[in-house]
C-alpha positions in Angstrom: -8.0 -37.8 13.0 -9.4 -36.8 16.1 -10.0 -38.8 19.5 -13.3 -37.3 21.0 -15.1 -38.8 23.6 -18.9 -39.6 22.4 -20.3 -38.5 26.0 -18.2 -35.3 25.8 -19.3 -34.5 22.2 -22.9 -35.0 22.9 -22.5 -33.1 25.9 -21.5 -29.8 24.1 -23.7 -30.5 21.5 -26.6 -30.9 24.1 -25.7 -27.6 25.9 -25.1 -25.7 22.4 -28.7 -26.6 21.2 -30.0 -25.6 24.8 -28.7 -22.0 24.4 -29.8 -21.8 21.1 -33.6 -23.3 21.5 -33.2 -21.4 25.3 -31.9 -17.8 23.8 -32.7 -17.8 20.7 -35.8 -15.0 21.0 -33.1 -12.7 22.5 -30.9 -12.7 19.1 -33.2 -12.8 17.0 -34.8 -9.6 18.3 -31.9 -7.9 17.8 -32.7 -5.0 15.5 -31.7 -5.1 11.7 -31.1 -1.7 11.6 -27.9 -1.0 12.4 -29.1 1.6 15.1 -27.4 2.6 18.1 -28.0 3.6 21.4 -28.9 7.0 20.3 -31.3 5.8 17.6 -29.6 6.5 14.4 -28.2 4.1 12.0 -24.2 4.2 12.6 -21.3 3.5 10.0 -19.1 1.5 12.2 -22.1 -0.5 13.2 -23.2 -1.6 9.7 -19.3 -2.0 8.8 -19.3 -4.9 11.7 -22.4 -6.5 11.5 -22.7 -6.7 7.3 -21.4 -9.1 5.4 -17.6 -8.7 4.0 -18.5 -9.2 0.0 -16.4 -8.5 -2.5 -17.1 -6.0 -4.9 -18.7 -7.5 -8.5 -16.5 -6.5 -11.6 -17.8 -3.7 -13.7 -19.9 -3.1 -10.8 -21.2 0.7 -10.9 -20.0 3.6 -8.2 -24.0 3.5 -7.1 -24.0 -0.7 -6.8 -20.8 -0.5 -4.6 -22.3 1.9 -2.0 -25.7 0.0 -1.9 -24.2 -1.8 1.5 -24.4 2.1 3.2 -28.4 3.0 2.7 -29.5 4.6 5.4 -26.6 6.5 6.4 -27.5 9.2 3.9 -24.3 11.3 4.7 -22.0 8.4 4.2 -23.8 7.0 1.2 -23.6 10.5 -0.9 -20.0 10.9 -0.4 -19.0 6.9 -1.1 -21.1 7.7 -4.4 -19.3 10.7 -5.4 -15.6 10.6 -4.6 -14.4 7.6 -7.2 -12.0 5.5 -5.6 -13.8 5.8 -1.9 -16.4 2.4 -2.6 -13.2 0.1 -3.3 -11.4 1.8 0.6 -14.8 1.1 2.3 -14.8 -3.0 1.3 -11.2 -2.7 2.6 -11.6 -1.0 5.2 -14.7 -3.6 6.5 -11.7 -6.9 5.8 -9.1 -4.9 7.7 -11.6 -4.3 11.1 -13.5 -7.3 11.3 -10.8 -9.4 10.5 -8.6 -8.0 13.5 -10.8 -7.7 15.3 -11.6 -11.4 14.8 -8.2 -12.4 14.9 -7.2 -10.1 18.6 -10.1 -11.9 20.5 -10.2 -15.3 19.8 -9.0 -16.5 22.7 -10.9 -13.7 25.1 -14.7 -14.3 26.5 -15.9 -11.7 23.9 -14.6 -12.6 20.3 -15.8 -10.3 18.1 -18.6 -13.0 16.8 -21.0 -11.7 14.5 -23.8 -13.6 15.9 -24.3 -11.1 18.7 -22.2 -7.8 17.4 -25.4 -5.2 17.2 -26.3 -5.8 20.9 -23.3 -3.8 21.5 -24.1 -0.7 19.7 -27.1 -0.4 22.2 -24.9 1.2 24.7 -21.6 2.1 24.9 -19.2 -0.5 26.5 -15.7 -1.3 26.6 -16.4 -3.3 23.3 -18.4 -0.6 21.4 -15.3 1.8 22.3 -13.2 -0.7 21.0 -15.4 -1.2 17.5 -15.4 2.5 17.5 -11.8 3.4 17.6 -10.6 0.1 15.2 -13.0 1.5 12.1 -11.8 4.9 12.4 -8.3 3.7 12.8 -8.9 1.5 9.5 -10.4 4.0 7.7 -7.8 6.5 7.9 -5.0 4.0 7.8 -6.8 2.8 4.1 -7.3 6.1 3.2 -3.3 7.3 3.5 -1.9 4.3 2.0 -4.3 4.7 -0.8 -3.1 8.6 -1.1 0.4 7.2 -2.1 -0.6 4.6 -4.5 -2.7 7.0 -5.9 -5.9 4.9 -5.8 -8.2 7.9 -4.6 -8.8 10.9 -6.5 -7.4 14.7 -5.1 -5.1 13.1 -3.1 -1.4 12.8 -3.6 1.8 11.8 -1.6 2.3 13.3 1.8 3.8 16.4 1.7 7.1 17.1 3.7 9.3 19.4 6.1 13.2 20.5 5.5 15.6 18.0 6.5 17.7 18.5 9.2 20.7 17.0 7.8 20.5 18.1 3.7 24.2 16.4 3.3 22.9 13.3 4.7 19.4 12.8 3.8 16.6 14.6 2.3 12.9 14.1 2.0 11.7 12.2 -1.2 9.7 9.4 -2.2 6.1 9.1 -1.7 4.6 8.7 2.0 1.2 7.9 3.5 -1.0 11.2 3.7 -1.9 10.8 6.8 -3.0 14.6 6.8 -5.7 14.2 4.0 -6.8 11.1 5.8 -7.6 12.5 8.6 -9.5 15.0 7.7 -11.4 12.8 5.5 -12.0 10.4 7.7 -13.5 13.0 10.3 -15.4 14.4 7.6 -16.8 10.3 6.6 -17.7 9.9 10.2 -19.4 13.4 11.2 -16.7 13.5 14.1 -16.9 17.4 14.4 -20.8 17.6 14.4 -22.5 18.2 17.9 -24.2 14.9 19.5 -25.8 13.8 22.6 -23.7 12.2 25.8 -23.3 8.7 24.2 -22.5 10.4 20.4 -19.8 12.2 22.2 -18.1 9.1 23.9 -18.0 7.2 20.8 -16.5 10.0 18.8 -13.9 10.1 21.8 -13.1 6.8 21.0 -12.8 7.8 17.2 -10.6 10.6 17.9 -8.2 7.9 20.0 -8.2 5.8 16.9 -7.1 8.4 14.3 -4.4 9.2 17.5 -3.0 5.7 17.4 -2.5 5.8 13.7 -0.4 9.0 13.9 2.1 7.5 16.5 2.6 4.5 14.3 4.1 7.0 11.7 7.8 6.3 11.1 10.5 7.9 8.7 11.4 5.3 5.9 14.6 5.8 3.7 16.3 4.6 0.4 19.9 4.6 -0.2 21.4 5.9 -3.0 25.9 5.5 -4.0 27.7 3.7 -5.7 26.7 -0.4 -4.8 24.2 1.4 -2.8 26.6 2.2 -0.6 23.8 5.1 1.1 26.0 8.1 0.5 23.0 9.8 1.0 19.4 8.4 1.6 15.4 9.9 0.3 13.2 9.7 3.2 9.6 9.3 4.0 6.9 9.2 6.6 5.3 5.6 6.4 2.5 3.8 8.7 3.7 1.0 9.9 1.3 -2.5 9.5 -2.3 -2.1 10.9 -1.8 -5.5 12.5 0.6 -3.0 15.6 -2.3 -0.4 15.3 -4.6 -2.8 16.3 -2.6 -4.4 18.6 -2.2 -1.1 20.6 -6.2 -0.4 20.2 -6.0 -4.1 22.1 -4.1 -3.0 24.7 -6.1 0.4 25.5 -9.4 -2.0 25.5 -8.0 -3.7 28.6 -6.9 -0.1 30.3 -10.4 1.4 29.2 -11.8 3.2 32.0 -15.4 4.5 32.4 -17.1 7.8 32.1 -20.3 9.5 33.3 -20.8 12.5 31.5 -19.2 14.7 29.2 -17.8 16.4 31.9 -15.1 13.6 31.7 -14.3 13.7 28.2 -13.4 16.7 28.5 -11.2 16.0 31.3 -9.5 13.4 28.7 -9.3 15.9 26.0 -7.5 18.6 28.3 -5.2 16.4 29.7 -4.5 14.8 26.8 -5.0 11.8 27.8 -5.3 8.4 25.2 -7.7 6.0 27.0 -10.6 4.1 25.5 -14.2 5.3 27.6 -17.2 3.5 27.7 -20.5 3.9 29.6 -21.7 0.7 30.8 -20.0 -2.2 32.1 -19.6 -5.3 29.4 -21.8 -8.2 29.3 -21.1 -10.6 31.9 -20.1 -14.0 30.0 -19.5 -16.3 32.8 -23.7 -15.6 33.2 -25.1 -19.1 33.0 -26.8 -17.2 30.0 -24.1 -15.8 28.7 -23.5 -12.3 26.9 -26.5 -11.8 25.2 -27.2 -15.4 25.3 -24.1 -16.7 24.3 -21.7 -18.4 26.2 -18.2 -19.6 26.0 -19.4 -23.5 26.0 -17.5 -25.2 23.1 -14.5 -22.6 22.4 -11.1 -23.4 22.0 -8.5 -22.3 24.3 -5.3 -20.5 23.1 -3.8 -23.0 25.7 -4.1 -24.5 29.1 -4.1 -21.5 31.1 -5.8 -19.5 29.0 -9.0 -22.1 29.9 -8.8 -20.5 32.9 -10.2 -17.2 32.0 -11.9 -18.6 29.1 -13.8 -21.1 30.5 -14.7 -19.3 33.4 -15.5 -21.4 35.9 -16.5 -24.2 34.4 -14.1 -27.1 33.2 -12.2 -28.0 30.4 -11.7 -30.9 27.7 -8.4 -32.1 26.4 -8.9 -33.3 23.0 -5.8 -35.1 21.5 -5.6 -34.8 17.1 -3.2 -36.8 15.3 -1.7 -35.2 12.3 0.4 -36.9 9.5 3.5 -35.5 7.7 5.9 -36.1 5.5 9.4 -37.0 6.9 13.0 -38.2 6.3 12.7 -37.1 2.5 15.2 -38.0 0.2 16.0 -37.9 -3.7 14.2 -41.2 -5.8 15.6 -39.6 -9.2 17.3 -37.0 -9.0 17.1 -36.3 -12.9 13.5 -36.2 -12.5 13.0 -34.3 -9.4 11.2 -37.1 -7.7 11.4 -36.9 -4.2 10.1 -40.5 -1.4 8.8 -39.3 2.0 8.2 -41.6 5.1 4.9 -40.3 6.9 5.1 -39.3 10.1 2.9 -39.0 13.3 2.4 -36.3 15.2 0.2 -35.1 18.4 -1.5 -32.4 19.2 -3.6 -31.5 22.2 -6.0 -28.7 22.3 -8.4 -27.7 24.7 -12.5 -26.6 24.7 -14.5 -25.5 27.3 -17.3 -27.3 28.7 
C-alpha cells in the first residue's frame, strides 16, 4: 500500500514523458554497433549493452557465440575452446549485475538505456566498464579451472611450503595464472593501439591486478576429530562482490590522463589507479547525461538525496507493509501455526 500524492505522481510522470518526447532523438541515435571511440566494435561494450540471455539447452558451440559477431577475434576463439560460451554468459551476469547493484544509489547507475554513449570516449565510467569485465572474465575463468568446466586447464599449480610439518599445499585452487593469460589473449591486451586503445587496456590491466590481490591461502584440516594436526592449503579468490567493490573504490580516485606519456608514468611507478580521458557526463544538466536525468530515482536514504537529487528537491513517500506477528502453535500435532498481522512503515525517498 502506498500513500502517493496525485499532484506529485503526475508531476514525475509529466517531467519523465518530457525527457523522453524532449531527448529521445539523442538515444535513439546512439549507434547499434557496439563501436567505440576508436571505431571498432569492442567486447566489453557488447557485454554491457546486450541482453543477459540464457543459453538454450542443446544449444550448439556456434549458436552460443552468435551474441559476439563482429568481434571476429573473440568470436573464433568462443567457438573453438568448448567450455569458453557457457564463462562468457557468466561472465555478462557477474558485470552487469554489479555493476547495477554498486551504483544504484550514484547519479550514473549503470542503466542500459544510455550505456553505449560511454564507449564514445573514455570517461571515468568507460574505465570503470573496462576494468569490471576484464576482472570478471578472469575471475570466471580461474574458478572454472578448478571445477574443471574448461578444457586444458587444471588446478593452480603450487610453491613448497614453508612449514612441511605444519601444512602443505594440496587441494585444488583458482588458476589464476591460466586466466590471466587467457583473458589478455580474449581481449587483445598485448596488441599495439591508438591513445584511447591504450587507456582502456590500462584500465584492463588494473582489473586483472585487483583480482590477483584478492587471492588468499585456504586450508583443510586433517586429525583425529579434525583436530588440524596438519592442514592442505590453497590459493582461492575471494567473492567477486570485494573485487568489485575495490574497482568501486578506484572509480571515485580515478584520475585523468592526456597521453600515453602518462600511462606510462602509471606503469613505471606502479601505480593502480583507474584513467580516463574526458570528464563524465554532467547529470545535474537540466538535460541530463545523455538525456537522462535523475528525476524519479530512489534514494538509498535521506542524505544520500542530497547528491542524488542534485539540486533539486525530494519526496517522502510513506508504504505500509503487512506481516505476520505474535505467532503461536493452533495444533501442534498438525503443525498449524495462527499469526496476528502486523503493520509496519516505511518511508523512502525520490527525487523530483
Amino acid at each position: 500500500m502506498r500513500h502517493f500524492p496525485i499532484t506529485i505522481a503526475t508531476y514525475l510522470l509529466t517531467v519523465c514523458l518530457f525527457d523522453v518526447v524532449l531527448y529521445g532523438n539523442l538515444i535513439n541515435n546512439v549507434t547499434k554497433s557496439g563501436k567505440t571511440v576508436s571505431g571498432k566494435k569492442s567486447f566489453v561494450a557488447m557485454l554491457f549493452s546486450t541482453n543477459v540471455t540464457a543459453i538454450k539447452p542443446n544449444s550448439t558451440q556456434k549458436e552460443m557465440c552468435r551474441w559476439l559477431r563482429g568481434l571476429r577475434h573473440q568470436d573464433k576463439i568462443c567457438k573453438k575452446k568448448e567450455g569458453l560460451p557457457q564463462l562468457l554468459e557468466e561472465t555478462k551476469k557477474l558485470a552487469v549485475s554489479s555493476c547495477v547493484e554498486l551504483f544504484q544509489y550514484e547519479q550514473w547507475n549503470c542503466s542500459k538505456t544510455t550505456i553505449k554513449n560511454y564507449f564514445k570516449s573514455v570517461y571515468r565510467e568507460t574505465a570503470l566498464m573496462y576494468s569490471l569485465a576484464t576482472s570478471a572474465l578472469m575471475y570466471v575463468i580461474s574458478r572454472a579451472c578448478a571445477e574443471g568446466k574448461l578444457t586444458n586447464c587444471k588446478c593452480a599449480s603450487h610453491g613448497r611450503s614453508d612449514n612441511i610439518s605444519k601444512w602443505d599445499w594440496g587441494g585444488c585452487g583458482d588458476n589464476t595464472k591460466y586466466a590471466k593469460k587467457l583473458t589478455k589473449h580474449f581481449l587483445q591486451l598485448r596488441k599495439k593501439g591508438d591513445s584511447p586503445n591504450n587507456v582502456m587496456k590500462y584500465n584492463s590491466e588494473v582489473g586483472m591486478k585487483v583480482v590477483l590481490q584478492h587471492k588468499v591461502k585456504e586450508c583443510q584440516c586433517h586429525g583425529i576429530s579434525k583436530s588440524c594436526t596438519y592442514k592442505t592449503c590453497f590459493m582461492r579468490i575471494r567473492p567477486f562482490r570485494e573485487i568489485a567493490s575495490t574497482l568501486w573504490q578506484l572509480y571515485h580516485t580515478a584520475i585523468p590522463v592526456e597521453s600515453d606519456n602518462n600511462i606510462r608514468y602509471l606503469k613505471q611507478h606502479r601505480k593502480r589507479n583507474l584513467v580516463y580521458l574526458e570528464n563524465s557526463p554532467n547529470f545535474c544538466n537540466p538535460r541530463g547525461a545523455f538525456g537522462v536525468t535523475t528525476t524519479g530515482r530512489r534514494c538509498k536514504d535521506i542524505n544520500n538525496c542530497a547528491t542524488l537529487c542534485c539540486t533539486r528537491k525530494h519526496v517522502n513517500v510513506t508504504e505500509v507493509f503487512a506481516d505476520h506477528c505474535n505467532c503461536r502453535w493452533k495444533h501442534e500435532s498438525k503443525f498449524e501455526v495462527d499469526c496476528e498481522k502486523c503493520y509496519r512503515e516505511e518511508v523512502f525517498y525520490y527525487c523530483l
